[in-house]
VEXDREN-366595 format. One record per residue: residue in one letter; x, y, z negated of N, C-alpha, C, CB in turn. Coordinates in steps of 0.2 Angstrom, whole numbers, plus 5000, padded with zeros to 4 digits. Atoms other than C-alpha are relative to their C-alpha. Glycine has a CB too. Example, Ala and Ser with C-alpha at 12.3 -4.5 7.8 and 13.67 -1.06 7.14 Angstrom:
# residues 2
A500449945000506249784961500450065000499550004994S499649945001506849954964499650054997500250025007
# end
This chain:
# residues 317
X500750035000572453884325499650015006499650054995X500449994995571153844339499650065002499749954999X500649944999570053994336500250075003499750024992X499549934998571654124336500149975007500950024995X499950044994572054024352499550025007499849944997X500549994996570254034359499950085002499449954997X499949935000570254214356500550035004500250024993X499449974995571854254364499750015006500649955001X500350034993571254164378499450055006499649944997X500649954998569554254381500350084998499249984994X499949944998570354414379500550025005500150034995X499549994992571754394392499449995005500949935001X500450014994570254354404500249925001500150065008X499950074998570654164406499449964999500649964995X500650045000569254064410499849934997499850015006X499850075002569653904405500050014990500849985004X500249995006569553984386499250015000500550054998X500549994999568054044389499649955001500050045004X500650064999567253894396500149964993500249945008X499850055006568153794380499350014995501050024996X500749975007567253914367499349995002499950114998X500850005000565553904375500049914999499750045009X500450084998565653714376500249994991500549925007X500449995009566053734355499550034998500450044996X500649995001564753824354499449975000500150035003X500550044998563653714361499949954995500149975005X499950065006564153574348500150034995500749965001X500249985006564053684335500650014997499749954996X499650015004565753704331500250044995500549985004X500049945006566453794315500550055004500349984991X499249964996568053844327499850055004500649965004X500149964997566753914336499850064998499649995002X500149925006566054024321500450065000500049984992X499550005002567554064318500350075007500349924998X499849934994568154144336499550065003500249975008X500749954997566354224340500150054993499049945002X500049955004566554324323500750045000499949964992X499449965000568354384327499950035009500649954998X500349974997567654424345499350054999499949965002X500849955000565854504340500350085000499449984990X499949944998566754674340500250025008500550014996X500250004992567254674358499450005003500249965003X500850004996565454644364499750074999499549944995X500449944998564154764369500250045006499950054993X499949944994564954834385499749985004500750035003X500250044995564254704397499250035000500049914998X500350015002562754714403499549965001499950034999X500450074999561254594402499450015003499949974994X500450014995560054534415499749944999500250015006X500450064999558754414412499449995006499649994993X500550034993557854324426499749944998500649975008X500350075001556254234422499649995004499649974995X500650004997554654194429499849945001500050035004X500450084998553554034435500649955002499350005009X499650034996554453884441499850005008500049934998X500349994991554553894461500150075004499050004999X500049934995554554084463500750005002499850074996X499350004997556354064468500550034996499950035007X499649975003557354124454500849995000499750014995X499550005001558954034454500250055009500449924998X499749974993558954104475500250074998499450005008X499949945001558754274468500550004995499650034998X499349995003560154254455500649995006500149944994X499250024997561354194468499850055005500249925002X499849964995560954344479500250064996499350015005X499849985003560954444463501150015001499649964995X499450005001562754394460500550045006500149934999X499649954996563354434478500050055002500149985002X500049944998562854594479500450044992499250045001X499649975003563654634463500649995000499849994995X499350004996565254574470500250045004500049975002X499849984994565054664484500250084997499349995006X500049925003564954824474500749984993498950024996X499350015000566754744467499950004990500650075005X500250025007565854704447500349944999499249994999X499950065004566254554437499549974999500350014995X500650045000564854434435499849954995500149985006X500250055003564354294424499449984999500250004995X500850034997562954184426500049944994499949965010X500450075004561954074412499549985001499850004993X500650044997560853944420499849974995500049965006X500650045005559653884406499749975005499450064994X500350054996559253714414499549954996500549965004X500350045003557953574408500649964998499549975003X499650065004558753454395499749925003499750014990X500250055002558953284399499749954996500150005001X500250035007557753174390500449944997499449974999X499750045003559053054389500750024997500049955005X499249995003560853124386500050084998500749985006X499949945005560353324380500150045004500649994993X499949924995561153404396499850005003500550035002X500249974999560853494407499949965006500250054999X500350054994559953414424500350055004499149985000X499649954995560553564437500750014996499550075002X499449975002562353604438500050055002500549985002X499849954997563053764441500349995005500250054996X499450004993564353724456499349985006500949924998X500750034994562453644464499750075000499349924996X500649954999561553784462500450075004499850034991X499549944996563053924467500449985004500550044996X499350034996564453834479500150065001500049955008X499949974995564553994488500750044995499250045004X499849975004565254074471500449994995499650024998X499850025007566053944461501050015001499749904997X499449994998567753974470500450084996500050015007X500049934999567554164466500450024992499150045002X499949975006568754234451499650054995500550025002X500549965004567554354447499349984999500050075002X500850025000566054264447500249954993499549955008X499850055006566154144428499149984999500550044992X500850045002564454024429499949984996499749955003X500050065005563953914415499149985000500350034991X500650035002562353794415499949974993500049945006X500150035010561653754396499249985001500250084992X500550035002560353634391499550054996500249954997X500749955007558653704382500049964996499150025002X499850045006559053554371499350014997500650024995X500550015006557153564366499550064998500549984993X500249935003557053754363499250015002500450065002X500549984998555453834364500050035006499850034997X499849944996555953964371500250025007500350044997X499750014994556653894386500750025000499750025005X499549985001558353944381500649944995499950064998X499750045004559653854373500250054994500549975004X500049965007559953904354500950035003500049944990X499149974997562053934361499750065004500649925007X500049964995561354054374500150054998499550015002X499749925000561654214364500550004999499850044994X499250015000563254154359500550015005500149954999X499749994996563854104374499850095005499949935004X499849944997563254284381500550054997499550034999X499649965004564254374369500649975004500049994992X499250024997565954254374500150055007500149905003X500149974994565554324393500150064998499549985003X500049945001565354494385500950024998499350034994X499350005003566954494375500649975007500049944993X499550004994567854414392500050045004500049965004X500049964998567554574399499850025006500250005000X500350004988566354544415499550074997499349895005X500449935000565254704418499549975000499950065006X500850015002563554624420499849934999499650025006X500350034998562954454413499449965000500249995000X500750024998561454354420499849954997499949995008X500350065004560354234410499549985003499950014994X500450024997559254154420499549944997500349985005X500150045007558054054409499549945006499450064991X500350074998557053884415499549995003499849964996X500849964997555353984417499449924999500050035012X500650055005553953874404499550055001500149984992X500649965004552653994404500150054996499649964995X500049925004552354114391500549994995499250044997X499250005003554054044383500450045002500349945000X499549964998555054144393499950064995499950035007X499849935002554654284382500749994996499550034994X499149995003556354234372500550035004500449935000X499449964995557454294387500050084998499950005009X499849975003556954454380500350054995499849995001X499549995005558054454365500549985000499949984995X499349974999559454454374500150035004500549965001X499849954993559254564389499850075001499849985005X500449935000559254734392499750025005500450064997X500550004993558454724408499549945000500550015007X500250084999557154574411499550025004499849964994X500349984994556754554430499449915000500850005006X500550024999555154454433499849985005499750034999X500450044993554954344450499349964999500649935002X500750044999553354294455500149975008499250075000X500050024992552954214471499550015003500249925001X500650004998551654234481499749955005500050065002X500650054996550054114488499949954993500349945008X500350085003550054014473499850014993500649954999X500549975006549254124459500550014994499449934996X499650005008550954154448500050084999500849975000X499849935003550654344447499349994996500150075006X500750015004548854314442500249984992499549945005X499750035003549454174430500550054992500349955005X499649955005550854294423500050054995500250035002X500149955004549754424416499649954997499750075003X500650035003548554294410500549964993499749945006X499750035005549954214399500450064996500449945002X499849955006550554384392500950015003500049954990X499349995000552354384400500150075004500449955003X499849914996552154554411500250044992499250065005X499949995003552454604394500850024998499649964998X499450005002554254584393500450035007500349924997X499649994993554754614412499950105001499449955008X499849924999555454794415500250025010501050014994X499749984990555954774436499749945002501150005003X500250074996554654644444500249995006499449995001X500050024995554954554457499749965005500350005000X500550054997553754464472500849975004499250025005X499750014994554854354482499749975006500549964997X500450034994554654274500499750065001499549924998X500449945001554254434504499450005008500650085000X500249994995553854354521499349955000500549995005X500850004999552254274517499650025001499749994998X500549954998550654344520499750024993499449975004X500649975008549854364503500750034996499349914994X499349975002551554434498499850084997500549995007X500249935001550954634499499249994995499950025010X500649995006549354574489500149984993499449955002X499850005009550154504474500450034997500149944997X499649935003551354654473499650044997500350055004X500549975004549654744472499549974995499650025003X500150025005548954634463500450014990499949945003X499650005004550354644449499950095000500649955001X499849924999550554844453499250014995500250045011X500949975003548554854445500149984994499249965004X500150055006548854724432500650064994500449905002X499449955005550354844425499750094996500850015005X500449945000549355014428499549984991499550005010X500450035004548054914416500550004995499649955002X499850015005549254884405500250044995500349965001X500049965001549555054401500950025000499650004994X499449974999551355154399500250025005500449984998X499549954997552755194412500149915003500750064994X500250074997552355024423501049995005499150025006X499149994996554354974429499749985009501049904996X500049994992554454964449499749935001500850025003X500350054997553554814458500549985008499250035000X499549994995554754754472500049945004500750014998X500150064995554754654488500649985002499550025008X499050054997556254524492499749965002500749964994X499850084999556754384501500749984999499849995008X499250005001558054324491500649945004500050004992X499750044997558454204501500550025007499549945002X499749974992559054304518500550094995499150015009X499549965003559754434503499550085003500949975002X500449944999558254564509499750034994499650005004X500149975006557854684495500250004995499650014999X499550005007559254634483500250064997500649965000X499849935002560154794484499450054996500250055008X500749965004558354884478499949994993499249995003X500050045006558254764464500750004995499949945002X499649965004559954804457500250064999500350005001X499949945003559954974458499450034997500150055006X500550005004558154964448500249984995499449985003X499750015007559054874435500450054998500349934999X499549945001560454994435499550074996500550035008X500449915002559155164432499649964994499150045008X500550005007558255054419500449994994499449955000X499550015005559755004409500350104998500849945005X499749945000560555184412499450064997500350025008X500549965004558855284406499949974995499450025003X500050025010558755164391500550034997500049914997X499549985005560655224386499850064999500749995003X500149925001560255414389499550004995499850055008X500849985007558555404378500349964993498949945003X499950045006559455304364499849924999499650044995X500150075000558555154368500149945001499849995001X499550074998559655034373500349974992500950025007X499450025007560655044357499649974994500450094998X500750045004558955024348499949945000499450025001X499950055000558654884355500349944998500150015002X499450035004560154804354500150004994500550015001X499850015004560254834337499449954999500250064998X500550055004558454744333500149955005499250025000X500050054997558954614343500349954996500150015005X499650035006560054584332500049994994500450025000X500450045008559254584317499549945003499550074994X500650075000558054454323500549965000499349975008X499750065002559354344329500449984993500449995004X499850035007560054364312499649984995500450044997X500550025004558554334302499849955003499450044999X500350094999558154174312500549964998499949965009X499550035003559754114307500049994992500450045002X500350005009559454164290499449925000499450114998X500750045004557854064291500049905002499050035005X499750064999558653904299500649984994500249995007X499450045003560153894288499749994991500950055000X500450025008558853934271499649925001499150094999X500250095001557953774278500449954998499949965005X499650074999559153654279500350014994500549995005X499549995008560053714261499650004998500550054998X500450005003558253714255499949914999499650045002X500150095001558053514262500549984996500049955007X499550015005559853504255499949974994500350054998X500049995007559553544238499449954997499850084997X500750065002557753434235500349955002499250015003X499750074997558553264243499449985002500449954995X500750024996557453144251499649974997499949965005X500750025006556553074233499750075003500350014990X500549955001555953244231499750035010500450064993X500249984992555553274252499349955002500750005006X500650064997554553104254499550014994500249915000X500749985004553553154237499650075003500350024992X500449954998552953314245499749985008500450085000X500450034994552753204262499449964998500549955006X500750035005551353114251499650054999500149964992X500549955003550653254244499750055007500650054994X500249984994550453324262499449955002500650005005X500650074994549653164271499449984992500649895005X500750025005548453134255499750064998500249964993X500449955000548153304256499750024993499549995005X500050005005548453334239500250084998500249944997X499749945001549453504240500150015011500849994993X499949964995549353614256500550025002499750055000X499349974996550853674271500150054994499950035008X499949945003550853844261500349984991499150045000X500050015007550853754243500749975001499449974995X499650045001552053624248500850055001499849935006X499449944998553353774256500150024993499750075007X499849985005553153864239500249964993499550034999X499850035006553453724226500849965005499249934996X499150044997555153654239500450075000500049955012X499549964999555853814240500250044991499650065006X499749985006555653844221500449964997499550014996X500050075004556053664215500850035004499549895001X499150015000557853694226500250074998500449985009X499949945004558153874219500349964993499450044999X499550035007558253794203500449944998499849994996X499850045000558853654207500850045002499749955003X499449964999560353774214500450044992499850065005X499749955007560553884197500149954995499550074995X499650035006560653734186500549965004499549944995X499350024996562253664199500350064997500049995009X499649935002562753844195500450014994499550055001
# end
């Protein structure tokens, strides 16, 4: 079977399996289901690093200085660039070999660029997935780098157990950042371009904003990740905040609710679609009438489609 196959594959380290499953993945494939459920036990030793923040503050430079210090320190690596969807064909407008030359040679570095296809959340719906395959191929740490919408980025959240925050400075995105609610999710910030001038003021700016925000405020940090100054600081700030979440239990917490959300969204996409299923499109354009003539309300119309396909399920039964 392809799945025992693909499995094999991703457990000897072969990257070319690896890339295969993630690109089933993407398509939806059942063969994908199928190897990521005979995988899902391997997983959880990797660990995960989400990189969001504004467009602009320089976040793929910092992934790609990211990566080669984690090399240099002789890690395994893997990188998911969540790029904008084309509006015309779905993928992904940046490649990964454009974004990394320096890395794509590198056996231990394994990139992959995935579409947001639409998402909100600026992530592509494959993105946990494909994190898992990467986890189960055995790389120590990998990096999800999300598109940076706004206060969509909170989704990178719900897969990472660290999530590093680039701002940039002169152009209002630390300000902007607490205004849309995302310091919220960031555990290791970072300003980059450290060699601007107003660089030292929107660290303090952001260092006041977190103070305000109450608790145990993660580290505030100056880089220029383009010349690879203060990357080492920034990985060894993710390392202490991964490594004191495992010692306090919290990592594992975590992960564990993470994992029920994504399974309750799942839950709530596959109950849709087996709910439109069941009612067919008579009875869906009769409640699209009853909407626009505004004869029965979102709330009422949800409660008479989910009952009408219930029973419509037990009398099939």
């Amino acid at each position: 079977m392809i799945a025992d196959s693909l499995v094999a594959g991703v457990r000897a380290g072969l990257p070319a399996a690896a890339a295969r499953l993630i690109s089933l993945v993407e398509h939806g494939s059942p063969v994908a289901a199928d190897a990521l459920s005979t995988l899902f036990p391997l997983t959880g030793r990797a660990r995960i690093v989400g990189v969001t923040g504004p467009p602009g503050a320089g976040k793929s430079t910092l992934v790609d200085a990211l990566v080669r210090c984690y090399r240099q320190r002789r890690e395994r690596v893997g990188v998911i660039a969540v790029d904008p969807s084309s509006p015309f064909t779905g993928g992904a407008l940046l490649g990964d070999r454009i974004r990394m030359r320096a890395h794509a040679e590198d056996p231990g570095v394994f990139i992959r660029s995935m579409a947001t296809r639409g998402e909100l959340g600026g992530l592509s719906a494959a993105a946990a997935s494909a994190v898992r395959v990467l986890d189960a191929f055995g790389l120590d740490v990998v990096i999800v780098e999300t598109v940076g919408v706004g206060q969509s980025e909170l989704a990178v959240a719900d897969l990472a157990d660290c999530v590093v925050l680039v701002c940039a400075p002169g152009t209002g995105d630390g300000v902007q950042a607490v205004k849309a609610g995302v310091m919220e999710i960031g555990d290791v910030f970072v300003v980059n371009k450290s060699d601007h001038p107003d660089a030292g003021r929107t660290r303090l700016d952001i260092a006041r904003a977190l103070e305000l925000r109450g608790g145990t405020p993660g580290p505030v940090l100056l880089v220029r990740a383009d010349q690879g100054e203060g990357v080492e600081v920034v990985v060894g700030a993710v390392q202490e905040h991964i490594e004191r979440a495992r010692q306090s239990g919290a990592l594992a917490h975590d992960r564990e609710t993470r994992l029920e959300r994504e399974s309750l969204s799942l839950i709530a996409r596959l109950a849709r679609r087996e709910v439109v299923d069941r009612l067919g499109d008579t009875t869906v354009e009769a409640l699209r009438r009853d909407l626009a003539e505004r004869r029965l309300d979102p709330a009422r119309v949800a409660a008479v489609a989910v009952t009408t396909a219930f029973a419509q399920g037990g009398a099939q039964g």
